[in-house]
Every structure is written in structure tokens, then in C-alpha cells.
N, C-alpha and C positions, 0 to 999 in steps of 0.2 A: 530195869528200864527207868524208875523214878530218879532212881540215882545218876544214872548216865545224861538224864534229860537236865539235873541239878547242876551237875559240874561244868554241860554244855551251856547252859545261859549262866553260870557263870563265872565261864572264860569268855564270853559276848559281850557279857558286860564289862569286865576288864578291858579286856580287848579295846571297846569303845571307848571307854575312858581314856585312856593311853592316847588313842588316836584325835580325842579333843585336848588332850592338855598339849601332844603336837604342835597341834593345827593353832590353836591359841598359842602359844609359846613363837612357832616360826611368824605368826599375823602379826605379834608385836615386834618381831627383828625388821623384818619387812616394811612395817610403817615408820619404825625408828630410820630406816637407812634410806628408805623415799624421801622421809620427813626433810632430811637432810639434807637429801641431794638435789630438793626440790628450793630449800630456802640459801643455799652455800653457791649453784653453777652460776649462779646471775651477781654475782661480787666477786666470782674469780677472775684473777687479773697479775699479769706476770707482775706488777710493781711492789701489788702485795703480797707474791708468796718468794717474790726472788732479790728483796728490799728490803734495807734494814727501815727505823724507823724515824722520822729525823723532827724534831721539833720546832726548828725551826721553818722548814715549808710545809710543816704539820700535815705528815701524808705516814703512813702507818703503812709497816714491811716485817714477815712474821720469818723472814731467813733465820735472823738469831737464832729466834724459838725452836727453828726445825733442828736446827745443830746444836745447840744443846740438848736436844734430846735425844740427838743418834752418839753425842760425846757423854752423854747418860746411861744410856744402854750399854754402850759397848764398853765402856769402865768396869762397869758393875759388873755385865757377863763374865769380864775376864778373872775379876777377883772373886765372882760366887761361884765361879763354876770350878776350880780346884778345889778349893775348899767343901764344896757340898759333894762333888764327886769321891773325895776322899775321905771325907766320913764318914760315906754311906758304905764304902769299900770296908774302913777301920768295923765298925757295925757289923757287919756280915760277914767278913771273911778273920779276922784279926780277934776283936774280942770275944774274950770266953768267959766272963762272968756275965751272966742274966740278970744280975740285979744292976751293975752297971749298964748294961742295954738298955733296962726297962726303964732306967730313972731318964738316961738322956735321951730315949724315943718319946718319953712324958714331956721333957723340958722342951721338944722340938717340937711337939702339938701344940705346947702353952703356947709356945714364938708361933704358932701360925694363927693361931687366933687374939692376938693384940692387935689391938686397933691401930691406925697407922698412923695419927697422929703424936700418938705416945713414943713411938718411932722415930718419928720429925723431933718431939720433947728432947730424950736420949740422944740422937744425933746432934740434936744441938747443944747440947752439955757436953758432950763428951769428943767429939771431933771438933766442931767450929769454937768452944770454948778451952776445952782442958791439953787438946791437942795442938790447940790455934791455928786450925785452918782456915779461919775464917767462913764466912760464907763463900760457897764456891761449890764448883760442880765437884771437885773431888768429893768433899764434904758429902754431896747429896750420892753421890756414888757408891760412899761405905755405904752411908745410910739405907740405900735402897737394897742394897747387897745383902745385911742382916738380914731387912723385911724376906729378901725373898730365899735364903739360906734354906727356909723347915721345907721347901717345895721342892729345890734341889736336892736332897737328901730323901725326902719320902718317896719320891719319883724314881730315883737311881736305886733305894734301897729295893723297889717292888721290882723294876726290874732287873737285879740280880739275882733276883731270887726266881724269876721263873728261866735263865738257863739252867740246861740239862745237866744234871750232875756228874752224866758221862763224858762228859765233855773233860771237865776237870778233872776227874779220875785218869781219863785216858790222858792229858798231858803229864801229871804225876806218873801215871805206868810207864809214859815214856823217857821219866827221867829231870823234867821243868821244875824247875823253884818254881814256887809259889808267886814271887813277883813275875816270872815271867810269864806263868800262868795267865795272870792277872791281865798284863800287860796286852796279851797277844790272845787270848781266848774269849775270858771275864767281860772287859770292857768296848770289845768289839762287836761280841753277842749282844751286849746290852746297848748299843747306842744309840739305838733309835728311842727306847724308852729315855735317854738322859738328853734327847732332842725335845722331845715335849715335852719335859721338865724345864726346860729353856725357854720352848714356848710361853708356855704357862707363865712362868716369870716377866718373861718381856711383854707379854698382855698386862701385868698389873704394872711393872713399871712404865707402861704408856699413859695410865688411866691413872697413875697416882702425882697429888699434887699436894695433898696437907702437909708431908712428913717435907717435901722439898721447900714448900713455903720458910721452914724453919731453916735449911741449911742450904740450899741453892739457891735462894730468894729470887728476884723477881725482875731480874737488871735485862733488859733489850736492848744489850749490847755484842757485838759481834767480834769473835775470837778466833786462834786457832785451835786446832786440838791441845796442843802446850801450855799455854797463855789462858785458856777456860778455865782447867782445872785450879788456876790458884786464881777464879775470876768467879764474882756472881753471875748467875743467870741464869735465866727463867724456860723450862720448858714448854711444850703446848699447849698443856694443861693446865698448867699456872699459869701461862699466858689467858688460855678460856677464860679464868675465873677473872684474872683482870680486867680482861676489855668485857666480857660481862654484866660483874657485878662493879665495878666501880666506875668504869668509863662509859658504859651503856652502848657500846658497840656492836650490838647483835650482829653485824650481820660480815664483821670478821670475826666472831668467835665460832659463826657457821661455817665459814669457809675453814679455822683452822681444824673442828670438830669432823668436816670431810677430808682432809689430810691425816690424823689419827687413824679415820676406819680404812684410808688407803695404804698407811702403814702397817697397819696389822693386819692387812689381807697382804702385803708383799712379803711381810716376812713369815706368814703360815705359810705361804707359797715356795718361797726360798727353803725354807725348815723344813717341809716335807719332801721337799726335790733332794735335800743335803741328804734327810735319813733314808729313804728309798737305796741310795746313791750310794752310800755306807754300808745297808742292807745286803743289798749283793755283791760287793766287795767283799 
């Protein structure tokens, strides 16, 4: 009976904790995204989210900003997601030494814990210097691309590994290469674990702006998707820190701070609608 009354208070006590780190944890999203929408609705104004920014009638327009950083994203998605999907493949289904495993599943935790500015450092030696790309969104596109490589890879590796083995057994008994296996079994089963892999990536390249300060710099100027890539220019985020901390503009760095949390509710929205939608197909 002492026993049973001991593990009942506590798993109560658990229990409650859990439900205060909660309740604290969701109070601060809450006040952050009120905070927001309370100091950003009363300075939105079509001139400044659909306008570039012009110096001359000294009237401020964060268009640029917003395409640069959909010409951000979608750069980088398309070069880190072969690449991390096919390594995570090579990993799991291809290599057969375990000490090569274990050394580059080591090297791909070191790269997920470097700091991002060392990132920025790197990309700017190494692309905008030695490769001379200049400063330029392509530039900020590898760059972001590596940052978010370890996530793509950790993400697609776990979900390869929780399809059924019967599954692949049975297209081998039926006769499939391995690639087509792959192809038409492997990566179908998995795709919704390498949608949130994607997520995840495209949440931190919303929110990153140090490593881009180095190699997309800070230009509010307005491109095509063509003419960006070998052009500077400044995301949303690099934009916040601008109007910010240097120009003292609070209260279009609020309005573009509520465009970010609008973006990344559309595209978790979109991303889950994609995997679902994959899912049962």
C-alpha cells in the first residue's frame, strides 16, 4: 500500500510539473505573438509591405526583403535537399563499414552544433572570396544550405529507419534492384519524416541572419529570381537588425517580425497539407 501511494504522488507530481513547464512554455509564445500583433497591426500599410524603398522621397518598402528571402529559401531547399536526402540514403542503405558511419554521423553532429556565425565566417571565404561570388543571395544560399545539411540528414536518416523491413524484403522477393526499391518504396514511406526535415530547416533559415550579414549582405534592392542570385540583398531578418538597431525604426521592424511569424505559419501549413497528401498516396 506504501508503495503504491509512493509512485502515485509521484507520478502527480510529474504529472504537474509537466503541465506547469506547459502552461509557462505556451504563456510565453502567446505573449510573444500578441506582443507582436499588438505593436506591428497599427504600421501596416500596403506602401510598406508592397514597396520597395526609395531615398529619395525617404518612405521605406520591405518588398525586396520579402523576396529575398522566398529567393533564400527556395535556393537552398533545392540544393540541401538532394544532397542531405542522399546521404542519409548512402548511410543507411549503401555503406557497410561502421566506422565510416560512426566517424561522419560524428562530423554531422559537430556541423549541427557550430554556431552560425562561423558559417557566415566560412561562407565568406570560401564562396564570396575564393569562389568569387561576391556577396549575393546565391552566396547566402550555399551558405545556408551547409548550416542546414546535419538536419536534413538526421531527419531522413531516423526516418528510414523506422519503415518496415517487410516492405523491402518483399520488393527484393519480388524481384527490384535496390535502386528501385529505393526509389518507389524507401523514399515514399519516408516522406513525410523528410517534409519536416524541411520544415525545421526553413524555420532556422527564416530566423538566421548573422551567417547572411557575411555573404548576402544588406542591399534593399529589388530583383528577379535571375539577377538576385548574382546580386546583394538583404533578408527579413537582416532587414530587422537594420531598421532596428541602426536606423531606430521599431516599428517597421514590428511589422516585418509579423510577416516572418506569417510565414512560417503558411509554410507549416502548406508542409503538412504536402505530407498528409504524400502520406496517402
Amino acid at each position: 500500500m506504501k508503495n503504491s501511494t509512493y509512485r502515485n504522488t509521484y507520478a502527480l507530481f510529474f504529472k504537474s510539473l509537466m503541465l506547469i513547464c506547459m502552461a509557462f512554455t505556451l504563456t510565453c509564445i502567446i505573449f510573444m505573438v500578441v506582443y507582436i500583433f499588438i505593436n506591428a497591426i497599427p504600421h501596416v500599410s500596403y506602401d510598406i509591405i508592397f514597396s520597395k524603398p526609395s531615398y529619395i522621397n525617404d518612405t521605406i518598402g520591405i518588398l525586396p526583403d520579402i523576396l529575398n528571402t522566398v529567393y533564400l529559401i527556395f535556393t537552398s531547399v533545392i540544393v540541401v535537399l538532394p544532397f542531405g536526402v542522399g546521404a542519409a540514403i548512402y548511410l543507411n542503405e549503401y555503406a557497410k563499414s561502421k566506422v565510416l558511419i560512426k566517424v561522419i554521423e560524428y562530423a554531422i553532429e559537430t556541423l549541427a552544433g557550430i554556431p552560425s556565425i562561423i558559417y557566415g565566417l566560412v561562407g565568406m571565404l570560401v564562396f564570396v572570396q575564393f569562389f568569387s561570388l561576391q556577396t549575393s543571395i546565391l552566396a547566402g544560399s550555399l551558405t545556408l544550405a551547409i548550416m542546414n545539411l546535419p538536419i536534413i540528414i538526421r531527419t531522413t536518416q531516423e526516418s528510414l529507419k523506422t519503415v518496415d523491413v517487410g516492405y523491402k524484403e518483399g520488393s527484393f522477393a519480388l524481384g527490384a534492384g535496390k535502386f528501385y526499391m529505393i526509389r518507389t518504396i524507401l523514399i515514399p514511406s519516408c516522406s513525410y519524416g523528410i517534409i519536416n526535415g524541411c520544415i525545421l530547416s526553413i524555420g532556422r533559415m527564416l530566423g538566421e541572419s548573422a551567417a547572411l550579414l557575411f555573404t548576402a549582405g544588406f542591399a534593399h534592392t529589388l530583383h528577379g529570381y535571375i539577377d538576385s542570385l548574382s546580386s546583394a540583398g538583404s533578408s527579413l531578418t537582416v532587414a530587422l537588425y537594420v531598421y532596428a538597431k541602426e536606423q531606430g525604426e521599431f516599428d517597421v521592424s514590428f511589422v516585418i517580425a509579423l510577416i516572418l511569424l506569417i510565414m512560417s505559419l503558411v509554410i507549416n501549413v502548406l508542409a503538412t497539407f504536402l505530407g498528409n497528401y504524400i502520406s496517402k498516396k
